[in-house]
C-alpha positions in Angstrom: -50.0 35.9 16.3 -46.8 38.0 17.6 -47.0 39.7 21.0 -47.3 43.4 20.1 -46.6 44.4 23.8 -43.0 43.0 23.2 -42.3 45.4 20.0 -39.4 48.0 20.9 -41.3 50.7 20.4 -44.9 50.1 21.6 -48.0 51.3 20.2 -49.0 52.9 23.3 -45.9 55.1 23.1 -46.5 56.3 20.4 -50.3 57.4 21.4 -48.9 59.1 24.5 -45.6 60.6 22.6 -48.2 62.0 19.8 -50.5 63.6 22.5 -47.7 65.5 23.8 -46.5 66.8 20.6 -50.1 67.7 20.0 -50.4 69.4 22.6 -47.0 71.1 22.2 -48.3 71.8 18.9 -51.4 73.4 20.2 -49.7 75.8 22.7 -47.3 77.0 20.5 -49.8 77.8 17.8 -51.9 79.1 20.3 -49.3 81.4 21.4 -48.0 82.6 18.0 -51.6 83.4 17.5 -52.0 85.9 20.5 -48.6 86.9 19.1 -49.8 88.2 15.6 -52.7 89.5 17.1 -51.4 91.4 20.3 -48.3 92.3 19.7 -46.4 90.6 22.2 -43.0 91.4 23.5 -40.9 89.3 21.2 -38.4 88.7 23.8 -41.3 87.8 26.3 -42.4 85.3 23.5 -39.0 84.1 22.9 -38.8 82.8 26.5 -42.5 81.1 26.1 -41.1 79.3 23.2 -38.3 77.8 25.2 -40.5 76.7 28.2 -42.6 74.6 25.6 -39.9 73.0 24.4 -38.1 72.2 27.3 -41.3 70.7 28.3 -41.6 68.5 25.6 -38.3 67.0 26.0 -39.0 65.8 29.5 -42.2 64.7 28.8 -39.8 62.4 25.7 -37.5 61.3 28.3 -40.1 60.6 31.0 -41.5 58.4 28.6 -38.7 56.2 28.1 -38.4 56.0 31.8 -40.8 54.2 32.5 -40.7 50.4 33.2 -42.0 47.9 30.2 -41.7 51.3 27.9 -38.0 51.3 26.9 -37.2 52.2 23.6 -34.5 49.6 22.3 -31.6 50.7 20.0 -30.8 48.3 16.7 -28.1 46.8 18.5 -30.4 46.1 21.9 -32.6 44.0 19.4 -29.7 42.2 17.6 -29.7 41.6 13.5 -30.7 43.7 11.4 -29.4 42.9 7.9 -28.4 39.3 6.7 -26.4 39.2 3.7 -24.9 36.1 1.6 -23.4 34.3 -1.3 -24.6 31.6 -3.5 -24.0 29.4 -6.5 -26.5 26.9 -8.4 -24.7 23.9 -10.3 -28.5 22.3 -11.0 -29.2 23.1 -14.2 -32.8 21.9 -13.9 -32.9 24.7 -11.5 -31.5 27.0 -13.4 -33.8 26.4 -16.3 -36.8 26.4 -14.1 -36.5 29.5 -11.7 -38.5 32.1 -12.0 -37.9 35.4 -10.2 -36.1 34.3 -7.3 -36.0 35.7 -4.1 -34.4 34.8 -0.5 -37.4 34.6 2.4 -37.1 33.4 5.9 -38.8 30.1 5.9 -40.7 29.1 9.1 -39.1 26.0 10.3 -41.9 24.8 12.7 -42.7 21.8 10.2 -39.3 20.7 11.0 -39.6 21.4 14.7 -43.1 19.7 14.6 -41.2 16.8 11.7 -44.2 17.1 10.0 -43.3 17.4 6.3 -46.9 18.0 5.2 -47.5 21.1 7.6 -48.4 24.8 5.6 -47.1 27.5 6.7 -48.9 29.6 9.2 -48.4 32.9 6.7 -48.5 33.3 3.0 -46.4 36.5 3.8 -42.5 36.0 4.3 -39.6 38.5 4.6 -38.3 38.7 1.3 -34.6 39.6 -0.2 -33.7 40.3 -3.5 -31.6 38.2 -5.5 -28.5 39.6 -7.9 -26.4 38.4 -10.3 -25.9 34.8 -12.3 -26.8 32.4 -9.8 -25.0 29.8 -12.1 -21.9 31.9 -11.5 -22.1 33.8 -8.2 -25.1 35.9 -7.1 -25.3 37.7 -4.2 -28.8 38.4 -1.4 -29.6 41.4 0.8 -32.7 40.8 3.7 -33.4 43.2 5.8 -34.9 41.8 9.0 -38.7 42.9 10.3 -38.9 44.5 13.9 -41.0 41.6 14.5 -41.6 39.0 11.9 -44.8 37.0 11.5 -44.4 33.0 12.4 -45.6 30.9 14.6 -43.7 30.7 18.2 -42.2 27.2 19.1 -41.3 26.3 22.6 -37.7 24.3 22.3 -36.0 24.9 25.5 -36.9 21.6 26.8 -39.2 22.7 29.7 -36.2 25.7 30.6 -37.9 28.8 29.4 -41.1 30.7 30.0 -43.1 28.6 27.8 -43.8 31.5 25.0 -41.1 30.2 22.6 -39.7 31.9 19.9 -39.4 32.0 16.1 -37.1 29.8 14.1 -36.1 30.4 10.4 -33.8 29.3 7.6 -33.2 31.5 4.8 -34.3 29.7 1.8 -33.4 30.6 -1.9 -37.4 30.4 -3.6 -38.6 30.2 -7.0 -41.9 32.2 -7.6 -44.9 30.1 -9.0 -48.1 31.0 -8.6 -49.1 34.7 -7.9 -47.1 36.6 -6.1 -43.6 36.1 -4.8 -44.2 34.7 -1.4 -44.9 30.9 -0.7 -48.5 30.8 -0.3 -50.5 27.8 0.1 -49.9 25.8 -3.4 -46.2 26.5 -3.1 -44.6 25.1 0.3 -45.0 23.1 2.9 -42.5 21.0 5.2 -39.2 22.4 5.5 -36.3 23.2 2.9 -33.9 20.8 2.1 -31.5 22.6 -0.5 -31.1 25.7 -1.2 -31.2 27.1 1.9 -29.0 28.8 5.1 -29.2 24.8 6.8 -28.1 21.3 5.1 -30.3 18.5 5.9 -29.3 15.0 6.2 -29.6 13.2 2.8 -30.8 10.1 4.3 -33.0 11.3 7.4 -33.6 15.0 5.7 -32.7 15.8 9.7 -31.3 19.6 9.8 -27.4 19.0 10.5 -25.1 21.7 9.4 -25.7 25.8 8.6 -27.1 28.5 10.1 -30.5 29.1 11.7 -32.0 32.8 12.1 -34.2 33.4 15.3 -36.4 36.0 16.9 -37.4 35.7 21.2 -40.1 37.9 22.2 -38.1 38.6 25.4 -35.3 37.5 27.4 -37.2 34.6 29.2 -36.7 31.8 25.9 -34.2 29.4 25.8 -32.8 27.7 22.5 -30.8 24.8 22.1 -26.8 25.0 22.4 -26.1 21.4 20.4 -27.5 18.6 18.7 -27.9 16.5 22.3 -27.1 12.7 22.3 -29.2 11.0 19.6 -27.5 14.0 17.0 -30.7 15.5 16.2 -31.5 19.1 17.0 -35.2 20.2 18.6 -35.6 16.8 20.4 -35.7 16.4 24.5 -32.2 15.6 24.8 -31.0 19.1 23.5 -28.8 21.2 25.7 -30.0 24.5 26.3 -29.5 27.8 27.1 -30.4 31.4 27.3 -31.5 33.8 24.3 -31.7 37.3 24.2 -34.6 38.9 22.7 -35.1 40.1 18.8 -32.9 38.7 16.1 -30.0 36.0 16.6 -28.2 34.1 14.1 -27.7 30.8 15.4 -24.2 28.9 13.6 -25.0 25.1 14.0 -21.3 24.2 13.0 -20.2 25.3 16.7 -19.9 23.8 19.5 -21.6 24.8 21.4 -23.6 26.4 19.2 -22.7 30.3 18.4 -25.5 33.2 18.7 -24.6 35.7 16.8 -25.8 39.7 17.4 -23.8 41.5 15.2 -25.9 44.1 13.2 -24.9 42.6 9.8 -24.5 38.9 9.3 -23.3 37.1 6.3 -25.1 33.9 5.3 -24.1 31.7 2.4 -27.0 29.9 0.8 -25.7 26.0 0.3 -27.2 24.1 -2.4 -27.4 20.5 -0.2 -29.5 17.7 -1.3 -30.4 20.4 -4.4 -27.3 20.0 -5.4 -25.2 18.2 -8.5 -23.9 15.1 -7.0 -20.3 15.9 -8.3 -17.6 13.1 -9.2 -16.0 15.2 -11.7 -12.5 15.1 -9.9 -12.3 11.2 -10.5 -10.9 9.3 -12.8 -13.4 7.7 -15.1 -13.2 4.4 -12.9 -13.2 6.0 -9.8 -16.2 7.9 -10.6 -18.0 4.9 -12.1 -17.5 2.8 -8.8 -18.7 5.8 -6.8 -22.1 5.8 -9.0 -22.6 2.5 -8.6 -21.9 2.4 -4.9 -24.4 5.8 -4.2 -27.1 4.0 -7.0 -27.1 0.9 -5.2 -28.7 3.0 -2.2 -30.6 5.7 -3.4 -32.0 4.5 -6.9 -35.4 4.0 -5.5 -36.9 1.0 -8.1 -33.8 -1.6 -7.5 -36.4 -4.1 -6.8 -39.1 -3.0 -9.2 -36.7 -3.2 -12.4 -34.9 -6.4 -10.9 -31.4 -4.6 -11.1 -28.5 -6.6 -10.1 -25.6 -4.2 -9.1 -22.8 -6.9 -9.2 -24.0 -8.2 -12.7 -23.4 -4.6 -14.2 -20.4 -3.3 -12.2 -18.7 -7.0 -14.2 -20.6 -6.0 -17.4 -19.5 -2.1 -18.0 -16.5 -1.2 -15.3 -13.7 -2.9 -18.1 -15.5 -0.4 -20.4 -14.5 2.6 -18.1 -11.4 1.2 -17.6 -10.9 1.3 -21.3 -11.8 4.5 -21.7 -9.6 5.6 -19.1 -6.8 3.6 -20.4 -7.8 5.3 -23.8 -8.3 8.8 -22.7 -11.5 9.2 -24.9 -14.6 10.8 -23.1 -16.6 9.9 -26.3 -16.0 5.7 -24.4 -17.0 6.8 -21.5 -20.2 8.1 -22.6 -21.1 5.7 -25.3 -20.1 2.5 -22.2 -22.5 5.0 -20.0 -25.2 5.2 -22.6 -24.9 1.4 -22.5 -24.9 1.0 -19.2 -28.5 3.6 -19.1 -30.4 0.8 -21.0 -30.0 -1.9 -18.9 -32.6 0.1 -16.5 -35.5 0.4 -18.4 -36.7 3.8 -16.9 -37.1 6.8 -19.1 -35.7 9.1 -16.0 -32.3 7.5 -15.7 -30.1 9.5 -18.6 -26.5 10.4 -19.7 -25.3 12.7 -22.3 -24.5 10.0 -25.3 -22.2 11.4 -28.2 -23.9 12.8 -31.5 -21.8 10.9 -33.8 -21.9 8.0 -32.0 -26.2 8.3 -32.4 -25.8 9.7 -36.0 -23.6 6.4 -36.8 -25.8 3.9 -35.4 -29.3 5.2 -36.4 -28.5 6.7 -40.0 -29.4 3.9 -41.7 -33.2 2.8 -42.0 -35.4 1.5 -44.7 -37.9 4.1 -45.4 -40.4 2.2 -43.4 -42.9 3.1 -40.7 -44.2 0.5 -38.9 -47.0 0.2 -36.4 -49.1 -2.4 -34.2 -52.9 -3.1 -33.5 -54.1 -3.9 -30.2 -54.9 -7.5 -30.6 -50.9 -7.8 -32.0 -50.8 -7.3 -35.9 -47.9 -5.0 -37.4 -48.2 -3.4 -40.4 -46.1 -1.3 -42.8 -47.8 2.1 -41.6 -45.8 4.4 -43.6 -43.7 2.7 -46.9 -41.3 6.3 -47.9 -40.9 6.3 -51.8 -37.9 5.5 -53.7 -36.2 4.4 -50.3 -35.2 0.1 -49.6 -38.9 -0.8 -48.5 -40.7 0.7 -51.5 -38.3 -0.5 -53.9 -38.5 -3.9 -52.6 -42.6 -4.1 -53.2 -43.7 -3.7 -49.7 -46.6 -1.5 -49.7 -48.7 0.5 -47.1 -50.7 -1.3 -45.3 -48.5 -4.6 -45.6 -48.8 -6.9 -42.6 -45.2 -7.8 -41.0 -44.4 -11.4 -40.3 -41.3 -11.8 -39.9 -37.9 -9.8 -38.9 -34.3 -11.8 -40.0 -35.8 -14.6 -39.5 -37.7 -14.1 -36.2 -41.4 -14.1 -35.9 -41.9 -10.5 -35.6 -43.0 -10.5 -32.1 -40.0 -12.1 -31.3 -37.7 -10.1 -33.2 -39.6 -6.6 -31.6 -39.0 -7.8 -27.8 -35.3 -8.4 -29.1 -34.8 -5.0 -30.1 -32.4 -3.2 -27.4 -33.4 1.0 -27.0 -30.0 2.0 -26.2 -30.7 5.4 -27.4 -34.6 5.5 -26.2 -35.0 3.5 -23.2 -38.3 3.4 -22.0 -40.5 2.5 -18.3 -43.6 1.0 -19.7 -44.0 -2.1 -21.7 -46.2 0.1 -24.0 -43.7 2.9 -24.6 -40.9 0.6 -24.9 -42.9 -1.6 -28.0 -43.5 1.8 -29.3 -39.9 2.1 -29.8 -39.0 -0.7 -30.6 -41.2 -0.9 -34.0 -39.5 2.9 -34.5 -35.8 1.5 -33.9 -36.2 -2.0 -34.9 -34.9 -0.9 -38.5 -32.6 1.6 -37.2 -28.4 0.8 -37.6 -25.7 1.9 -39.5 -26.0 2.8 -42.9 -25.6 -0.5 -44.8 -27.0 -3.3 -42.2 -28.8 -5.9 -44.0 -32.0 -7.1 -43.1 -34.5 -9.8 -44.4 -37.7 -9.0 -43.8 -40.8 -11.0 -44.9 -44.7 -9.3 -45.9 -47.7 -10.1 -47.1 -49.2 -6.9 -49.1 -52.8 -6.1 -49.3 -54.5 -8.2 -51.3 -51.6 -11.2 -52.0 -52.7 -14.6 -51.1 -48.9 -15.5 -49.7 -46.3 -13.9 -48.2 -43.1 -12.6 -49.6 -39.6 -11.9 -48.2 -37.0 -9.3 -49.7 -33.6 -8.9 -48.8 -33.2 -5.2 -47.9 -29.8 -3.1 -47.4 -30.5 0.1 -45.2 -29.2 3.4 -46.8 -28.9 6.8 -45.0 -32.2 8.7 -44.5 -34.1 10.4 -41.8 -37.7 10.6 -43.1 -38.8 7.5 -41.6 -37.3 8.3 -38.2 -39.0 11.4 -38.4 -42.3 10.4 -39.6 -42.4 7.6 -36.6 -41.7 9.9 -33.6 -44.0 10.1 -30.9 -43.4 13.7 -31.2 -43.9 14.2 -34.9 -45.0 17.4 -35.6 -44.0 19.3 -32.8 -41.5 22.2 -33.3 -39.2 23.8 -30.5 -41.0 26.9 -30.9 -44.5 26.1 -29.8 -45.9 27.7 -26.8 -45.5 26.6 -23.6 -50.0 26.8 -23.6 -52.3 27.8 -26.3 -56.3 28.3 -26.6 -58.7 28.0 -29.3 -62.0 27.6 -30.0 -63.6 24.2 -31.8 -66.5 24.8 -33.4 -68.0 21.5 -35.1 -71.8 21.9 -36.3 -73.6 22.9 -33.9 -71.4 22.1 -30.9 -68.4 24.0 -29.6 -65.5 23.0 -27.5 -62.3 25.0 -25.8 -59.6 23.6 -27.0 -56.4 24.0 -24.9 -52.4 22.4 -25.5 -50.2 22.4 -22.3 -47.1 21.2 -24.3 -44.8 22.1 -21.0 -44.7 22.3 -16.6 -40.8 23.7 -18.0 -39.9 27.0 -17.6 -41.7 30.7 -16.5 -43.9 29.1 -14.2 -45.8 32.2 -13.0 -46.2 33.1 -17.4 -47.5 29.1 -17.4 -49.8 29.3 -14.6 -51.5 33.0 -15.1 -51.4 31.5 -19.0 -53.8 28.8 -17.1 -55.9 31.2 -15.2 -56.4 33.2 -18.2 -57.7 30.2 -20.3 -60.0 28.9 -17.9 -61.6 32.5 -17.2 -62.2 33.0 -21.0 -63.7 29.5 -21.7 -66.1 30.6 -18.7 -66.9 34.3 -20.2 -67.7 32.8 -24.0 -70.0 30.2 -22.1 -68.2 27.0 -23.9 -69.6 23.8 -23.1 -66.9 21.7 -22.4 -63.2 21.6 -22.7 -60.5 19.7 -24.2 -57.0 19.7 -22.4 -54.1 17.9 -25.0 -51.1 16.8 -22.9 -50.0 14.4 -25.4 -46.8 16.3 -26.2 -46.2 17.5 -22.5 -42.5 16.3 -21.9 -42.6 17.4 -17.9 -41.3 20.2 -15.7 -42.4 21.3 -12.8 -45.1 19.0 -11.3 -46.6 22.3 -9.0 -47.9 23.5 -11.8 -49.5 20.3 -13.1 -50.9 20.3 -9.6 -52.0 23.9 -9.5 -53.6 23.5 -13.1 -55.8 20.4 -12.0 -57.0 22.2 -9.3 -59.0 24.3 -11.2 -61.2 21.1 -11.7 -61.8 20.4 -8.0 -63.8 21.9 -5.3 -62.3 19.6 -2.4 -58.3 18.7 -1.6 -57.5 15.2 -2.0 -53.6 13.3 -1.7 -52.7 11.6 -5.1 -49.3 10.4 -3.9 -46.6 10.6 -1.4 -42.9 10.7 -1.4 -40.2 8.9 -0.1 -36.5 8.2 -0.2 -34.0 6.2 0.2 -32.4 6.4 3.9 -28.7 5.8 4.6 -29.7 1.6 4.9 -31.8 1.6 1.9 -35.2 1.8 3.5 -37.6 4.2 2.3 -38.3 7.6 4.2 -41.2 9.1 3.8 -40.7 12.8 2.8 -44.5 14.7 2.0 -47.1 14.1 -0.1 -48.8 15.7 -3.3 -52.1 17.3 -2.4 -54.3 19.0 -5.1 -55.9 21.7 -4.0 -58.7 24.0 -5.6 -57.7 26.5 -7.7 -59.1 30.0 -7.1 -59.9 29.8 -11.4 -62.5 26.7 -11.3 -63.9 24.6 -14.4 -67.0 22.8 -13.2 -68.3 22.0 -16.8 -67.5 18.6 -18.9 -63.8 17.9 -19.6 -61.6 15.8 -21.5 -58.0 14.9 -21.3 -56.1 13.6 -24.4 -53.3 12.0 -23.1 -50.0 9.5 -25.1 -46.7 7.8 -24.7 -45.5 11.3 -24.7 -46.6 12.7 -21.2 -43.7 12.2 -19.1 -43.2 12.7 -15.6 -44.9 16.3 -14.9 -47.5 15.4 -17.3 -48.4 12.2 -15.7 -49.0 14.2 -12.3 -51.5 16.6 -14.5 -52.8 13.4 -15.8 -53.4 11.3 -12.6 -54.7 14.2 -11.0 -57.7 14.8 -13.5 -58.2 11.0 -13.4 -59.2 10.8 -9.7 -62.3 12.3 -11.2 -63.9 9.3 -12.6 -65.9 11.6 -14.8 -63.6 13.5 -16.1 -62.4 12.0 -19.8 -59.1 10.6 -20.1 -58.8 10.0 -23.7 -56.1 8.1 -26.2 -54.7 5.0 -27.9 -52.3 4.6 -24.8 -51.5 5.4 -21.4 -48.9 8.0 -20.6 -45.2 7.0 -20.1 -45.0 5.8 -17.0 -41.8 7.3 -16.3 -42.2 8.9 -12.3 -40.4 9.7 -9.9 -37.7 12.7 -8.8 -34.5 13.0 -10.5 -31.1 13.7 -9.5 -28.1 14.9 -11.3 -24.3 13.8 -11.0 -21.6 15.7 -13.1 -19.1 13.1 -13.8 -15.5 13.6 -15.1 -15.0 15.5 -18.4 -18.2 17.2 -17.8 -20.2 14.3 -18.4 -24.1 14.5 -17.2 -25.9 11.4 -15.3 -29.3 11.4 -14.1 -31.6 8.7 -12.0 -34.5 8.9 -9.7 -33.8 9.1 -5.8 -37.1 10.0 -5.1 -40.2 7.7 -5.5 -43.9 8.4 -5.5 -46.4 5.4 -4.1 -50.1 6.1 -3.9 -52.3 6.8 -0.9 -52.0 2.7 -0.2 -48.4 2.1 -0.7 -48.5 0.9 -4.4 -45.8 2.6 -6.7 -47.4 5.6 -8.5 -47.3 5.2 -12.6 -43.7 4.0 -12.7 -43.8 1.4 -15.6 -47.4 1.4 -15.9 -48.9 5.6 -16.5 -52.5 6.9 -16.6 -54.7 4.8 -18.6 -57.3 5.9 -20.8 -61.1 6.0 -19.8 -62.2 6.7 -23.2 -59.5 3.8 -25.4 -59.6 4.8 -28.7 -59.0 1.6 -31.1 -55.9 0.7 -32.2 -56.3 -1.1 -35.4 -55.2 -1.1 -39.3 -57.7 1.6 -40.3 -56.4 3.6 -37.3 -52.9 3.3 -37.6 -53.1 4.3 -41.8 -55.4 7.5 -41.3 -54.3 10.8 -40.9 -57.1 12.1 -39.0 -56.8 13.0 -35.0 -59.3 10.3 -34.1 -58.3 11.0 -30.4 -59.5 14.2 -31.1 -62.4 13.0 -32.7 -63.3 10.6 -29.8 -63.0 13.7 -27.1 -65.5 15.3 -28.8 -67.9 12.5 -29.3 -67.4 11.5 -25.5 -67.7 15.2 -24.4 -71.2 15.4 -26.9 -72.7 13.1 -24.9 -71.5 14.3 -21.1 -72.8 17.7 -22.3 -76.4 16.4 -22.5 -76.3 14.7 -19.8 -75.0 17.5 -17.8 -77.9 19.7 -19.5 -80.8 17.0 -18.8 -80.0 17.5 -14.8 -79.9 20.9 -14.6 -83.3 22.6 -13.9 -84.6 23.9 -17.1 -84.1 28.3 -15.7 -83.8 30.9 -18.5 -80.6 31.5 -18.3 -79.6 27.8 -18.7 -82.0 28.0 -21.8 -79.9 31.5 -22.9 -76.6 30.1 -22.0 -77.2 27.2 -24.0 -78.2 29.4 -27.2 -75.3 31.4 -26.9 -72.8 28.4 -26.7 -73.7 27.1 -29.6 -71.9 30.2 -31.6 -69.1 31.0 -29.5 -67.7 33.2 -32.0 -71.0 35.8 -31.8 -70.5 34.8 -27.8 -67.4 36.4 -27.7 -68.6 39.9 -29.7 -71.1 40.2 -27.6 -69.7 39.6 -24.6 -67.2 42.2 -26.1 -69.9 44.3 -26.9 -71.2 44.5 -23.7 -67.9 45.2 -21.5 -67.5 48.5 -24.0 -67.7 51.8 -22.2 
């Protein structure tokens, strides 16, 4: 806790200045009263009234006399105000930040370099934000007479051992709640975004500014970074700090404190930022990717990538470009070049025409695959190459121009939809596998239901988007769905909450009270169980995945850890991802439906519910397995590049869902009947699953009446919800 006896203007001070007035007070009233009521001399009075006052002033100045009772002016404690500039070039940022604010973040876990620590408050400082931050915004914080944080000693053994209170000035995103970081929202220390700029391959503070407070004129604070280059370590020069508020420029040397009552501080987006090669040449900026990817991609090993082999393979397709002057080259040798890594987080922008030409044509044909292998003409589109050919629904595929059709499937390159698991990426490949130009020629031989031998037909593709619609993972899913919705299931006599979280993107603190709100309804109409479809959940921010899962745990638990890579290519560990209780809990039976199209953000919602072994993870397949954290570049022209720097690995080491995802506990079948009906038999197998953990839930508890009551009422949530209605009525 902060030393109160240090505050300028003590409490005591106040007690004693009060009593005078009081007294003062007293007297004078006192005085005027024996006024009204005798009749005083009124110059007699006058002179009264001056005595009392005069005494009151020296009692004020007495006060301040006295030793350990000075009362300091601003500029006797130092900075009051800190104002700054910004711009944010990270458009996932951008897209994701939700009332933002500047705070002064405690920088003890980087004095401790512990990246996991909390901080000691969930109470900061705050500023407010104006303007476009993607074009200029400006802050405004005004400083606390004594802030709350804890004290660190850094003067090296110099000083009187109290310490003092270091801070950055950090550019936050509400989440959860209110604005300030509380305990689901921060830990460690910032590393973009903020007054300092930490050390992309050590996350080491090396550049900015720092903001202190000393208790007194006894601390001591560092004056440089000291031998090994690192600041807060034994080696640190130090020197004397005067008490309350100093602004501390690490880019001097020695390092400047500055008093000043106003100081400007420019937030600097650092490791936060786009990694920008827009000022190159095409080839100049290509070799610079390849030379920063070859250290910080973080799966070089896992997805066998050989640098060398595609610097020889693409860089004379930059050069071309270059020599061209066409950005559509560049992109289209990029979008090349993205496929080769078979991980659904390393992107570039490719040209629409260039997709449009090369995936216009198909066949009218939607095909699937069983689990134990067979492929079959799902979907045959009327009056489109397949149909007119004779291949009917339900035909079984053999073979693919003249491949075996496993053969020809695993031969199918996804430039345009590269994928991380094996899985997602034969998902695709049976969507794109009859994709091309309008006019490609394919042979292509079936055996329909019910023919003794197979048949091949010679089939010319033709321009139509039906069957590339009707084979998306996303197929039915429009842009204007909510980010969460909520109904109620009722089949027979059993009932289930039914609840979509189709995003983590966007208002976080709408997303997240969205959450509490479901939950705390579910509870109120007394459902049974719940059902939580992420199958459509493309990512976002994975705090809120976190945040949400929490509501279905009463103890904290780590489900992975971060690291990147250093300046040598070795891997740095930087935090981990704890999930911790939610103050909105679900303690009744819960199923998960999860897909192919639960990326990233998703998969963390996903994994976290599955630590629970009883907790249903339902589908026909595992998740994506596309993990890790993503950073932008903005290359030349404008063009937009993406790849992980950031991995997750579980508890033991292993590499967290990358290539692999959150398999189902509950598999539902993939076979011909499944892959022809149109009914949601994930759907159907939650609820069967969910039937069952019900009852068994029910058979443990102790048989009370209200368990018998609750259980009446759940059975008709609908009459549930009017009476509980009913009975919240004035």
């Amino acid at each position: 806790m902060a030393d109160n006896s240090m505050l300028p203007f003590r409490r005591q001070d106040v007690i004693c200045c009060g009593q005078v007035a009081l007294a003062a007070t007293l007297l004078t009233g006192r005085l005027l009263g024996l006024h009204a009521y005798n009749n005083q001399d009124e110059a007699t009075m006058s002179k009264l009234l001056r005595y009392i006052m005069l005494l009151v002033g020296c009692s004020a100045l007495i006060i301040t006399m006295i030793p350990g009772r000075a009362v300091f002016s601003q500029a006797d404690t130092g900075v009051a105000t800190i104002t700054g500039k910004f711009t944010i070039t990270n458009q996932d940022l951008l897209g994701d930040a939700t009332e933002p604010a500047v705070v002064l973040f405690d920088m003890t876990a980087f004095v401790k370099r512990d990246f996991d620590m909390p901080l000691k408050y969930n109470d900061q400082p705050m500023g407010v934000v104006e303007g476009d931050m993607s074009k200029g915004a400006t802050y405004t914080l005004s400083l606390p007479i004594v802030p709350r944080a804890a004290l660190n000693d850094v003067s090296n053994g110099k000083g009187s051992g109290k310490g003092i209170m270091i801070f950055a000035v950090f550019l936050n995103r509400n989440s959860i709640g209110d604005p300030y970081i509380g305990p689901y929202e921060g830990a460690g220390w910032p590393g973009y975004d903020a007054s300092i700029l930490a050390d992309p391959g050590t996350i080491e503070v090396v550049s900015g500014k720092l903001v202190v407070w000393s208790p007194d004129d006894t601390e001591m604070f560092p004056t440089g970074f000291g031998d090994d280059g690192k600041l807060f370590t034994k080696d640190d020069p130090v020197g004397p700090i005067t008490h309350g508020w100093t602004v501390i420029d690490l880019d001097k040397k020695p390092f400047a404190q500055i008093r000043t009552e106003n100081v400007d501080i420019p937030i600097q987006e650092g490791l936060g930022a786009q990694n920008d090669l827009s000022k190159l040449t095409y080839t100049q900026a290509f070799d610079a990717l390849i030379k920063d990817l070859r250290i910080r991609y973080v799966f070089t090993e896992l997805k066998k990538i050989d640098w060398d082999a595609l610097s020889k393979e693409f860089r004379p397709q930059i050069q071309k470009a270059e020599q061209d002057k066409s950005k559509d080259e560049f992109e289209i040798a990029l979008t090349k070049f993205v496929a080769k890594f078979h991980d659904g987080h390393v992107g570039v922008q490719t040209p629409q025409q260039y997709f449009a030409d090369q995936t216009a044509g198909g066949l009218g044909l939607v095909l699937g695959q069983t689990d134990d292998g067979v492929v079959i003409a799902r979907i045959v589109v009327d009056n489109l190459p397949a149909a007119e050919a004779g291949i009917k629904t339900a035909a079984t595929i053999t073979q693919w121009n003249g491949k075996p059709i496993e053969q020809a499937l695993a031969d199918t390159e996804l430039i345009f939809a590269p994928q991380s698991s094996p899985i997602s990426t034969r998902i695709q490949q049976l969507r794109y596998i009859e994709r091309g130009p309008v006019g490609t020629k394919y042979q292509v031989t079936y055996q329909n239901p019910g023919d003794s031998a197979p048949k091949t037909a010679e089939l010319t593709s033709v321009a139509e988007t039906q069957s590339r619609a009707l084979s998306s993972i996303n197929r039915g899913v429009t842009a204007d769905a909510m980010p969460l919705t909520f109904k109620v299931i009722q089949q027979g006599d059993s009932a289930y909450g039914y609840v979509q979280i189709n995003t983590f993107f966007g208002d976080e603190v709408l997303l997240n009270h969205t959450w509490e709100w479901i939950v705390s309804t579910a509870q109120q109409l007394r459902i049974p169980s719940l059902i939580v479809d992420a199958r459509h959940n493309g990512g976002g921010w994975g705090g809120s995945a976190v945040y949400m899962a929490g509501s279905f745990y009463t103890k904290s638990f780590i489900l992975n850890k971060a690291e990147l890579a250093d300046k040598a290519g070795k891997f740095l560990y930087v935090g981990s991802t704890r999930v911790d209780p939610a103050p909105v809990q679900w303690t009744a039976p819960v199923a998960v439906l999860v897909g192919p199209a639960c990326f990233s953000a998703c998969e963390i919602f996903a994994a976290s519910m599955a630590h629970d072994p009883n907790h249903l993870i339902v589908g026909r397949y595992p998740t994506a397995g596309v993990e890790a954290g993503v950073e932008p570049w903005t290359l030349p022209d404008n063009a937009y590049f993406q790849a992980p720097t950031e991995r997750l690995v579980t508890p033991d080491n292993q590499i967290f869902l990358e290539g692999v995802g959150v398999q189902p506990n509950v598999k539902v079948p993939v076979t011909v009947e499944s892959l022809l009906s149109s009914d949601d038999q994930e759907l159907a197998a939650a609820e069967k699953a969910l039937d069952v953990a019900v009852a068994k839930a029910s058979a443990t508890e102790a048989p009370t009446a209200q368990a018998t009551e609750s259980a009446a009422t759940t059975a008709t949530p609908e009459a549930t919800l009017s009476a509980t209605m009913a009975a919240t009525q004035p």
